[in-house]
C-alpha positions in Angstrom: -39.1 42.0 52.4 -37.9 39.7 49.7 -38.4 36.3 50.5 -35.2 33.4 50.0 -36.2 32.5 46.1 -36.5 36.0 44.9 -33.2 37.1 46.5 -31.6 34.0 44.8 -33.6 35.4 41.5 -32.2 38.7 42.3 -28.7 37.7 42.4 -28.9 35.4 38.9 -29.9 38.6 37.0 -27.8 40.9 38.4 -25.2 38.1 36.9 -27.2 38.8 33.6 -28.5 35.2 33.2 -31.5 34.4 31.0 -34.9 33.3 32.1 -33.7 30.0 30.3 -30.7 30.1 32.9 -32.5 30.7 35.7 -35.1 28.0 35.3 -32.3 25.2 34.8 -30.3 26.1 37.8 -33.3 27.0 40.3 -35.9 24.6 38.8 -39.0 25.5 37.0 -40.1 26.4 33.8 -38.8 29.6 32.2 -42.4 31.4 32.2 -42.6 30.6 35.7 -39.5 32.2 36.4 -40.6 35.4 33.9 -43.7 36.3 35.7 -41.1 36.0 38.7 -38.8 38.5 37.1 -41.8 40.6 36.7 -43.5 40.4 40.0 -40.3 40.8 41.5 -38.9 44.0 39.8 -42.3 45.4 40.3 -41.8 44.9 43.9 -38.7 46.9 44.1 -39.4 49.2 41.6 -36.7 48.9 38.8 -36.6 48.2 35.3 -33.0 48.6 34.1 -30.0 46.0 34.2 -28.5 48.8 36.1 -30.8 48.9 38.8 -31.3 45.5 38.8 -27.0 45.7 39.9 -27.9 48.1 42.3 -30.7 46.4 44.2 -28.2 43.6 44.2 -25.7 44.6 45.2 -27.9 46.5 48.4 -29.4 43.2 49.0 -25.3 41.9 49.6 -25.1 44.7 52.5 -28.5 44.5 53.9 -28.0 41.7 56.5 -24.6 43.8 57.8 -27.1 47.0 58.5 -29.8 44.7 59.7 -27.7 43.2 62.0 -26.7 46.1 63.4 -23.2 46.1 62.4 -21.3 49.5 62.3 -19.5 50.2 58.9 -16.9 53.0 59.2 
């Protein structure tokens, strides 16, 4: 389970913002926010921008499935 920073972390690369970025709009310093990056695709297991997309973009839907929602 990702917790509410590393979703919002999540969602900033998958836009293909910059440490640099990413530390000026969710505060920090931008090695802070690297060794995020790192713990955090380590978590999921990716390494490509691609990937990075796709876990995204499966974070989007998750709360619809989780929810219990039916999709047809």
């Amino acid at each position: 389970m990702l917790t509410e920073r590393e979703k919002q972390l999540l969602r900033r690369l998958a836009e293909g913002k910059t440490d640099r970025q990413i530390a000026v709009e969710m505060g920090g310093k931008r090695e802070q926010i690297a060794a995020q990056r790192e713990r955090l695709l380590s978590k999921l297991g990716v390494s490509s921008e691609d990937e990075i997309k796709e876990a995204a973009k499966s974070l989007a839907r998750w709360p619809y499935r989780q929810a219990g929602s039916k999709t047809e």
